[in-house]
N, C-alpha and C positions, 0 to 999 in steps of 0.2 A: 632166514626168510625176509627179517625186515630189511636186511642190508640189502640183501639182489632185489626186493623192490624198489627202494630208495634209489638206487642207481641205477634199475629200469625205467623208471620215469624219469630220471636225470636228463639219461639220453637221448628218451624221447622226445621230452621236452627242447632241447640242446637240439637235435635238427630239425623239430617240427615250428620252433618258437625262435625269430633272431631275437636280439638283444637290441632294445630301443638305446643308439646312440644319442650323447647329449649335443649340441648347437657347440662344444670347443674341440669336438671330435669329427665332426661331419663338414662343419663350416656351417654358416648362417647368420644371423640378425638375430639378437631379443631387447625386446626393448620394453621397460617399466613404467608403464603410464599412471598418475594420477590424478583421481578427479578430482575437481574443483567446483566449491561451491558459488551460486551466483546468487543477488538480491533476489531471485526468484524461486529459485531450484537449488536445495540444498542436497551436497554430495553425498548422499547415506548408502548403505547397502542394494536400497530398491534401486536407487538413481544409476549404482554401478554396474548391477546387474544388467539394466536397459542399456546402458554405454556398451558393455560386451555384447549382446546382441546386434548393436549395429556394427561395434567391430567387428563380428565375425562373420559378419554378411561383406562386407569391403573385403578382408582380406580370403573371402572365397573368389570375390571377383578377381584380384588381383592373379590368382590362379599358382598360387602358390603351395607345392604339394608336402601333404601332411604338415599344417598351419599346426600350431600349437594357444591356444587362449586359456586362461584361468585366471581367475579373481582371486591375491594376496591380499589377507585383512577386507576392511570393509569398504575401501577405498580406492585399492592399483590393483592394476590387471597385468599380466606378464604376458607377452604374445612372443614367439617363438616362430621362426620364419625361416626354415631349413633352404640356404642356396642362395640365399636372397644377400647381396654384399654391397647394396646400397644404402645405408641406414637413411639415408635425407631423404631417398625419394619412398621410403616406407613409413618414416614419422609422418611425411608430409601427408599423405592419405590417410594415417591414422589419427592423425594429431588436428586432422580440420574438423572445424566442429558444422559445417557443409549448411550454413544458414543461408537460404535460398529465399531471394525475395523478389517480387516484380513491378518496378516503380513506372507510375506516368513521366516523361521527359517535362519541364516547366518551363527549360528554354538551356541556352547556353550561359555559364556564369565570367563572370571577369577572367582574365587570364590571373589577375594576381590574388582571386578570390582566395580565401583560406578553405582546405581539404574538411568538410562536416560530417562524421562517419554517426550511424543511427545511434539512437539511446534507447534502452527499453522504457516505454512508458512516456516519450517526448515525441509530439506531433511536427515540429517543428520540418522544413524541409530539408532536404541531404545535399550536398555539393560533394562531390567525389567524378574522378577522373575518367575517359571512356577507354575503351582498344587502343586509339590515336594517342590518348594524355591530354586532348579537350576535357572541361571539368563541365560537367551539367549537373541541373539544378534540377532534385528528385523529389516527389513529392512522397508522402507516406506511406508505405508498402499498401498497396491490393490484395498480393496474393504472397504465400509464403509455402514453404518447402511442405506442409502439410497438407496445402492443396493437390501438391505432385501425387500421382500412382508410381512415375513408374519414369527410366529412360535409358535410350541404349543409343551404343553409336554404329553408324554407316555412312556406306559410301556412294556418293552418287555417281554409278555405271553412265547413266543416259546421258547426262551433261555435262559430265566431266567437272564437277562443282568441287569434287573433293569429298573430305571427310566434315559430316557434319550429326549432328545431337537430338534426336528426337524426346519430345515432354509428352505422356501420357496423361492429363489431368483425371481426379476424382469429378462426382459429380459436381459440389459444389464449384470446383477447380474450375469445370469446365464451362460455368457461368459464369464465375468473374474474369476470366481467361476473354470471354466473350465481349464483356462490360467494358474491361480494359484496352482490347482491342478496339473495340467499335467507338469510342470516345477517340481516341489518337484517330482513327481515320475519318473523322470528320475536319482534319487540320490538314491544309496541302502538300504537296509534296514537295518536299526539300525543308518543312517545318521540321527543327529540332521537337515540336510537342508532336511529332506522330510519330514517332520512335518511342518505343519500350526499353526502358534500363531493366536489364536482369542481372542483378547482384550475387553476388558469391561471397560470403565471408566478408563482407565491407570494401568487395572488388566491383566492379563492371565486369563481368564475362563477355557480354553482349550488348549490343544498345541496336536492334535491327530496325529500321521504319515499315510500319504497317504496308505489307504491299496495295498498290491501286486497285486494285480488283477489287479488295474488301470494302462491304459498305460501310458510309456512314451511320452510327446507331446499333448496327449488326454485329462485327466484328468477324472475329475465327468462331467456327463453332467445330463440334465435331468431339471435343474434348481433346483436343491434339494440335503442336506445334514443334517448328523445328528450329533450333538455333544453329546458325552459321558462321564461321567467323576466323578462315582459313587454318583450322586444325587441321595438327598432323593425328596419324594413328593414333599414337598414344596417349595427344591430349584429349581427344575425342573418349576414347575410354575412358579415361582417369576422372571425365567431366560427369560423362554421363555413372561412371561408379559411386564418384561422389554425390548424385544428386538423388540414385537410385537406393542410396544406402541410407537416406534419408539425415535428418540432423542428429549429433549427438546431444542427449538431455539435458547432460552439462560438461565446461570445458574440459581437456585432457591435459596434462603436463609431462612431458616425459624426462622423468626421474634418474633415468638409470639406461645406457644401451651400450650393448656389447656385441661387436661382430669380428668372428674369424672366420681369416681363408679357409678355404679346403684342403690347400696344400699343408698349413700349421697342423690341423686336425691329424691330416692323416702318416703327417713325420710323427706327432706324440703317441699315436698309437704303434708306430712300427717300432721307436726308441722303447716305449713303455713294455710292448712285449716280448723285444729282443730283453729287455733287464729283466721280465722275467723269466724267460724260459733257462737264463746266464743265470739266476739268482737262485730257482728251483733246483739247480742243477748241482751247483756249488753245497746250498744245503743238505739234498739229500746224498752227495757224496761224505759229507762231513756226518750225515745220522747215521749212516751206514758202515762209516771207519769206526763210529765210538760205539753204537752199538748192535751191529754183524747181521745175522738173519732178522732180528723184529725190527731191526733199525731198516731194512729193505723193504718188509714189508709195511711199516710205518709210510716208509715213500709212495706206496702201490697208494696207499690211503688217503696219501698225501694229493695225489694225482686224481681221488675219485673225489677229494673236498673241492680242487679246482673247478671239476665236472657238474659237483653239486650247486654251487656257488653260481654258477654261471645259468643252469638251469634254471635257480629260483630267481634271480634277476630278472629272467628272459620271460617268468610262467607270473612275477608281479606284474610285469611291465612297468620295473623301474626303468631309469635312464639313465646311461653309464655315461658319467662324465669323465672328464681328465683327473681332478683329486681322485674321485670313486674310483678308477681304473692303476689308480697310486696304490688309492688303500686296495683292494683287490691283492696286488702284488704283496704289499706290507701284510695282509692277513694270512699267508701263503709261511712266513716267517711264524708267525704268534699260533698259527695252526702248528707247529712243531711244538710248542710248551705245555701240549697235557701230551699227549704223548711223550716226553723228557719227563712228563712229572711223574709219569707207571710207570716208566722204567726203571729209575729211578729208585723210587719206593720199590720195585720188584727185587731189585738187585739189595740192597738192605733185607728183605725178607728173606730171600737164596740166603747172605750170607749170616741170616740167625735162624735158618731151618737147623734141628739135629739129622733129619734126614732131609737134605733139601733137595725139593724138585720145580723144574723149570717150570711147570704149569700152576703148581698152588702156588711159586712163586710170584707169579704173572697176576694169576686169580686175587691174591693180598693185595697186589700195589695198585690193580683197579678198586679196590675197596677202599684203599686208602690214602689215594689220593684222589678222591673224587670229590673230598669237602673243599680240598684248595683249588681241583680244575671247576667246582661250581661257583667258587667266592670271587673268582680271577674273572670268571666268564661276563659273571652277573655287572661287575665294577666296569668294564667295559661296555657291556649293554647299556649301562649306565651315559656313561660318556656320550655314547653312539646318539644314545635319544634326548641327551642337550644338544648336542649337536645339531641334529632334525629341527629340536622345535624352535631354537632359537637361532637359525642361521637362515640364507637362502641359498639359492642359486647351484652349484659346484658342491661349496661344501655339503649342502643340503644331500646331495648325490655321494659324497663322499661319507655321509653317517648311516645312511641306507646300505651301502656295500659292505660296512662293515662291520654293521648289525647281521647282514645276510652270512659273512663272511664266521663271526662267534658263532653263528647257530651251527652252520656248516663243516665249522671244526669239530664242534662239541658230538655231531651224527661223526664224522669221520673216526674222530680216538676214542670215544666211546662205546662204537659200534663195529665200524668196518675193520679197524684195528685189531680191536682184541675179539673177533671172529677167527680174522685171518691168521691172529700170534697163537692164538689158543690151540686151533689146529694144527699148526708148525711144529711146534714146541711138544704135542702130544704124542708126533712120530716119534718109529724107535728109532729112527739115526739120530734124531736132536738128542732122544734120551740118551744114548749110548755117548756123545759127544757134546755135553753141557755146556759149554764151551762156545758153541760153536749160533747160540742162543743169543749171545751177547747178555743174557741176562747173571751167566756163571760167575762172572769178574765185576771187582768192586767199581774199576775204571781208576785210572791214573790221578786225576783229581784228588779222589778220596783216597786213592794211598797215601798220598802225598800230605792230605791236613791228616791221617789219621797218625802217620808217622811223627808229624813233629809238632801235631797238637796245639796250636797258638791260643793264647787266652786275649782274643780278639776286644773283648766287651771287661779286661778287668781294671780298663781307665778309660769307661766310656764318653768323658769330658774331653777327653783328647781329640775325639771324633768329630765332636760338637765344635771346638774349637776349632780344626781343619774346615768344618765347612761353612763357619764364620767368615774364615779368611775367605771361603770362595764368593761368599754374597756378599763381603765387602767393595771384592773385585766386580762381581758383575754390578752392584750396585754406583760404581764410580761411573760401572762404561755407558749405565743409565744416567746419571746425571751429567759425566762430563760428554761423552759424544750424543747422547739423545737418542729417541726410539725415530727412523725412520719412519713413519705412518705410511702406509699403500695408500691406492686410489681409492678404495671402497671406505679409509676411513677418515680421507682427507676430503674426497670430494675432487671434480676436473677433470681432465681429457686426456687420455693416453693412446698414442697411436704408434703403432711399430709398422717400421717397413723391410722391407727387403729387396737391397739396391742391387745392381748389373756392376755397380765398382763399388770397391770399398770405400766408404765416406766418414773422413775422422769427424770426430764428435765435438770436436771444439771451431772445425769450419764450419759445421752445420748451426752449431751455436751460435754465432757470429752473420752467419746467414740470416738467420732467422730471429736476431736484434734487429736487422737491419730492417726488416718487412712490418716490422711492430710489435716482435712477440719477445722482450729481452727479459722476460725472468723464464723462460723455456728451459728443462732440464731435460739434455740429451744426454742418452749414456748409449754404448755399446754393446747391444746383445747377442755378436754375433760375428764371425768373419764379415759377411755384409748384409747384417741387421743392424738398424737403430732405432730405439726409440726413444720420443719423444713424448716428454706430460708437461703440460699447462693445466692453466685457469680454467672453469669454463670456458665454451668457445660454439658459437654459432656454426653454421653447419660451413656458411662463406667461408669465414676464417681456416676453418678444418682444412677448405679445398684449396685455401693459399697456402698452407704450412706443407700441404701435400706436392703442391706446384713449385715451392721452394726447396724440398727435397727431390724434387725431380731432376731440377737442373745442376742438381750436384753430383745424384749420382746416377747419373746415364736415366735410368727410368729404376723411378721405385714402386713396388708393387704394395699396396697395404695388406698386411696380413690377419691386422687385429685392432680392432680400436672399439676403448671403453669409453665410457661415459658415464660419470657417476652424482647426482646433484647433492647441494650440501645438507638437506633433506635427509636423502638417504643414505651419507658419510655421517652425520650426526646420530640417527638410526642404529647403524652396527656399531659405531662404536659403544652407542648403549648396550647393544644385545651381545658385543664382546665380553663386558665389565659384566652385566648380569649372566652371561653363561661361566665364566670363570669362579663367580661367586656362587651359584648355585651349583657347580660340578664339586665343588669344594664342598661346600656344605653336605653333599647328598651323599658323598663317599662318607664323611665325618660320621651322619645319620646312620648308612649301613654297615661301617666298622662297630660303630657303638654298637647296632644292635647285636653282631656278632660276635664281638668282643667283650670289652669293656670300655667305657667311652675315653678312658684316658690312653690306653692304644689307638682307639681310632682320633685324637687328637694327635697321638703320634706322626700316623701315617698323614691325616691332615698339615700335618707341619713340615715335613718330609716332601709332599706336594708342591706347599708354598716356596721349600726349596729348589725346587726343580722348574718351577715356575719364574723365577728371581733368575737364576742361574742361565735359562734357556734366553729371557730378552735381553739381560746382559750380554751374554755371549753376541748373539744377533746387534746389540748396539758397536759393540766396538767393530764390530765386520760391517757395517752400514748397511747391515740386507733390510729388508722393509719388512717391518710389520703388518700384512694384509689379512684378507678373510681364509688363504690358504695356511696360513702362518697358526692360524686359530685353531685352523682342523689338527694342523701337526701337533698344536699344544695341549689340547684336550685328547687328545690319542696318548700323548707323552705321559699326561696324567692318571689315564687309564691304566696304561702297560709299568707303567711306578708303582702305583695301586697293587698290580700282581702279585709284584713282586715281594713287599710288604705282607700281603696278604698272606704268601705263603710262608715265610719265614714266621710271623703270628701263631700260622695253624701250626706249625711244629711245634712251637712253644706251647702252647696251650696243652697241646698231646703230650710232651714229655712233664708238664706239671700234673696233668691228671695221673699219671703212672707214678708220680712221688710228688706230694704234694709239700714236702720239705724242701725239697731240691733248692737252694737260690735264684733268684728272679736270674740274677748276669751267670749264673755258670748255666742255666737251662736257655738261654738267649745265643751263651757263645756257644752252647752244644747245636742248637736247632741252627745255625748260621753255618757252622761248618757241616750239618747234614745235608741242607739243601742249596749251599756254595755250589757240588757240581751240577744240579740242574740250572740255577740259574746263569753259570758258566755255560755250560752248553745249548740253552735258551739264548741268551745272548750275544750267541754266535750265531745261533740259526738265523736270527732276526737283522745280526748286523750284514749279515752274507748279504742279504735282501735287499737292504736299504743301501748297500755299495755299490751293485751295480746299478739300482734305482739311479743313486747320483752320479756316475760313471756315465750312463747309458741312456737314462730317463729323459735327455733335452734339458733346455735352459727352464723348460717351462716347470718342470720340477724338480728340479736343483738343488732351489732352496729348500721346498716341501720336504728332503730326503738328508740334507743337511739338518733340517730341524729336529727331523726323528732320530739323526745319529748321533748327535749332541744330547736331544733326550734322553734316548734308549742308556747312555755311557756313563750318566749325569744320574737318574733316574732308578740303571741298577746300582749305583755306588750310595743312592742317600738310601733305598730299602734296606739294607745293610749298613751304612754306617751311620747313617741320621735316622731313622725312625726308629730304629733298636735299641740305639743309646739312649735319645728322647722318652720311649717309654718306660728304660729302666730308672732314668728320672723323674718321670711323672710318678711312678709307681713308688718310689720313696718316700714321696710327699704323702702319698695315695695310699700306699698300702695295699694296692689293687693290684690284681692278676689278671691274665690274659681268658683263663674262660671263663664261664659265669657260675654265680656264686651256685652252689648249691642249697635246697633246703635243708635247713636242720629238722633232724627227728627231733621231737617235744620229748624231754628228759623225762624217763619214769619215774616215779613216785615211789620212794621207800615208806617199806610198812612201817607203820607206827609203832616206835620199841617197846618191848616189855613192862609195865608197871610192877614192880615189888608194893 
């Protein structure tokens, strides 16, 4: 009953609810503002709160559908702008801080006068430029954007005037409005002092002369005025958005912006789903070859964790991004590993029943593998929510899916699973044909170690020393080639295009010395992709690098371009170093508690192996070390973690069943018991992650290369590096893998006989 529930609201959920797409899937703008403090107004929490309210009154005008705003920390706002593939003309609205002021004109100043923009708290007068590039001489603001209500733009039908700006004043507005007016038209006509300078941001917007009509003394009254000043549509909007959106409390900075086409979006999601429905497909043909009826129905469950997964996404209202939509695919893999791990353990039980049957078969190995699919589960949870708290953007998206992606699995083999094997397995044809169960046979694997028995763990220094030689090697490719750092943790501007010819990369290079930009690194991502990363870079420069690729290659499209400040590349790469640190520690933590802490120093150290070994690797391939590179390493860590984990829980069970046994013959026994699961686990997983890289797109490539290298890396140190390691620590140690037990307090012998 709970499984056709579960899966009845799946459903419903699944067509009643879509799945909120993230801005690298749909296309769009987000961009990371932070506020800044001024000698007046300091940037604290209240400050940014107020700053997001008046963004989010701007970017309703701007009319942009389902806007996204939220406040990271106590400081940046993250805005989200679905469609919108202008980032310049969306900072530009965002990013003004729309200080509105109304100066008397004092006259005209020198041509060679110098530009004098306001100071807070200095009377002095302003000299700044008009519409024309004449500079006039301002005297101290009147009126300022708090005297505004309100302003919108139109068009004049009757006179053919065009588009122009209407000012709603408050009341007080609407008497200095008056003041200001009626002083200027007591000065003649064609007088620079009967003209009103209205300022924008340290601009002249406007400088109009008091019409004739208006009296001397009197002014405009009405509380109402209109600015003119041959606007088009858009500026007329953009003027009066700005004015009506009132000023921001304090300045904005933008930190961080990232914009992809629609077209990118929506190739990674047709790549990313063809890999997986090629990847699902591939596995459940392989669970089903090894192990027959449950291994089919295993799939059917397989099929309802998709369902489920996808539901609870759609019923949070998370947002599936491109990693998220990775990991999705990649938990579809590691959702095969507790079902490998009852099978498993079932087929062990069948073949130590004296009467064995397929169903207490099945019944044992959910019993007892449930401590290693709980230990495996939780270590990844684990990962998933460093992941979350110490990351943003994508990744952030990618610890959500595959947090949602553990729980998901964990209802699937534990529930919808062995529902469906239970009742399989209980007909009489399965009984009549055991066989036919896939649970009857030991499976070829375990023939194979049981037949010729290797003593894996009886020169476990061996091991240790093979995987020296490997961290010496990945260790060179770190110091001698270096870790490419990405743009999230270097910081600068990365823009990819998508050209109409193919354009080699060392012309565009050479292009693009020539225009000013000669430490530019262009690579090729693409029959005719290329992109391009610099230094910071102003939004001008952006459109000249843009104009310079244009004329190379017939017409280039941008399909994607970041932006990342060194602010917030300094940032991650702290919140890198501290999640690495603390993912490490927290497994250390939860091994100890379940172990013994000198096994979970094992598996800790085993970690750090695969850790070493994975940016090694990535240095001498010169791929980059980015924020997606992070997600793939802490997943790597997680899915290492498993595998440890389960090879521990054997041991530990075969020492409680003889507590004499030897630490290394109870190590090499538990390694060759659960070598086939984690053989057939690592298949299911690599299936996944092959066509991921095959089929996935450029844009996760490397994401899937990283897992593959882990996942290869990863299952070979649980097995040969944390095993050894512990059977060494435990020399030292004296420790064993479960926990101690208490001793009973020795009885007390009667007191002997006195003669």
């Amino acid at each position: 009953m709970f499984a056709l529930i579960v899966i009845a609201l799946s459903v419903y959920i699944a067509v009643t609810v879509p799945v909120r797409l993230g801005l690298d899937l749909r296309g769009g703008t987000q961009i990371v503002l932070e506020t800044k403090s001024t000698s007046a107004v300091k940037a604290d929490s209240a400050a940014t709160d107020r700053t997001l309210e008046v963004l989010r009154g701007r970017v309703d005008a701007l009319g942009v559908a389902e806007p996204t705003l939220v406040r990271s920390g106590s400081n940046r706002i993250i805005v989200e702008l679905p469609g919108v593939q202008d980032p310049k003309k969306a900072a530009d609205v965002l990013g003004r801080t729309a200080q509105l002021t109304f100066h008397p004109v004092l006259g005209v100043a020198d041509p060679g006068a110098k530009t004098v923009k306001p100071t807070p708290g200095e009377s002095k007068e302003l000299v700044l430029p008009d519409e024309s590039g004449q500079k006039l001489r301002l005297q101290k603001a009147s009126l300022t954007g708090k005297d505004v209500k309100g302003a919108d733009a139109r068009f004049d039908q009757e006179r053919g005037a065009g588009w122009y700006v209407t000012i709603d004043f408050n009341k007080a507005g609407s008497r200095g409005w008056a003041k200001l007016t009626g002083e200027a038209a007591c000065k003649s006509l064609g007088d620079p002092m009967r003209r009103v300078a209205i300022v924008l941001d340290d601009r002249i917007i406007s400088s109009p002369q008091v019409d004739a009509q208006v009296s001397c003394g009197v002014g405009i009254t009405g509380g109402s005025t209109q600015i003119t000043g041959s606007f088009t549509d858009a500026e007329a909007r953009e003027l009066a958005l700005l004015i009506s959106g009132g000023a921001l409390p304090v300045p904005v900075e933008t930190v961080q912006q990232n914009t992809v086409g629609p077209t990118l979006g929506a190739a990674a999601i047709k790549a990313t789903a063809w890999a997986a429905v090629i990847g699902t497909a591939l596995t459940a043909l392989f669970i089903i070859s090894v192990y027959r009826l449950t291994g089919f129905l295993a799939t059917v469950a397989l099929l309802c964790y998709g369902l489920i997964s996808y539901a609870a996404l759609a019923g949070l209202g998370a947002t599936l991004t491109l990693p998220g939509l990775a990991g999705f695919v990649l938990a579809i893999g590691m959702a095969v590993d507790a079902n490998v791990l009852v099978f498993e353990r079932a087929r062990e039980e069948y073949a130590s029943m004296h009467r064995p049957s397929a169903r207490s078969a099945l019944t044992a190995g959910f019993r007892n593998a449930f401590s290693a699919i709980a230990d495996s589960n939780i270590t990844t949870l684990i990962a998933a929510g460093l992941l979350f708290f110490l990351s943003t953007g994508p990744v952030r998206g990618f610890a959500v899916t595959l947090a949602i992606g553990v729980v998901a699995s964990m209802i699937s083999a534990l529930v919808i699973t062995r529902v469906l094997a239970e009742f399989a397995v209980s007909r009489r044809a399965v009984r009549r044909r055991p066989k036919i169960s896939g649970l009857a046979t030991t499976g070829r694997v375990r023939d194979f170690l049981v037949n010729r028995n290797p003593q894996l763990m009886k020169h476990p220094r061996r091991w240790l020393a093979a995987s020296a030689i490997a961290l010496v090697l990945a260790g060179t490719g770190i110091a001698v080639r270096g870790l490419n750092f990405g743009l999230e943790f270097t910081g600068g501007r990365l823009i990819e295009y998508s050209t109409s010819t193919t354009v080699s990369p060392d012309r565009a290079r050479s292009a693009l010395a020539d225009v000013g930009f000669p430490n530019a690194v262009v690579q090729s991502s693409g029959d005719k992709e290329l992109t391009v990363r610099t230094e910071q870079l102003t939004y001008e420069e952006a459109d000249k690098i843009t104009k310079t690729i244009d004329s190379l290659g017939g017409k280039a499209e941008k399909i994607r371009d970041e932006q990342i400040g060194p602010s917030i590349g300094e940032e991650l790469r702290r919140n890198a170093l501290i999640a690495l640190s603390v993912a490490l520690g927290a497994q250390l933590l939860y091994l100890a508690a379940r172990f013994r802490f000198v096994f979970g120093t094992a598996a800790v150290g085993a970690l750090a192996h695969d850790v070493i070994i994975l940016l090694g690797a990535f240095a001498w391939l010169g791929k980059p070390i980015d924020a997606v590179f992070l997600a793939a390493l802490l997943t790597v860590i997680g899915y290492s973690v498993n595998d440890s984990v389960v090879v521990f829980d054997r041991i530990r069970e075969l020492l409680q069943r003889n507590r004499k046994t030897p630490l290394s013959e109870a190590c090499n026994s538990a390694i060759l018991q659960t070598l086939p699961r984690t053989v057939n686990t690592g298949m299911g997983a690599l299936l996944i992650l092959a066509a991921l890289a095959v089929l996935g797109g450029d844009s996760l490539t490397d994401f899937a290369l990283a897992l593959l290298i882990g996942i290869v890396v990863g299952t070979y140190s649980s097995v040969f590096t944390a095993t050894p390691l512990a059977i060494e620590f435990s020399k030292r140690s004296g420790a064993t893998p479960q926990r101690p037990q208490r001793r009973k307090p020795a009885r007390r012998s009667a007191p002997a006989a006195q003669v």
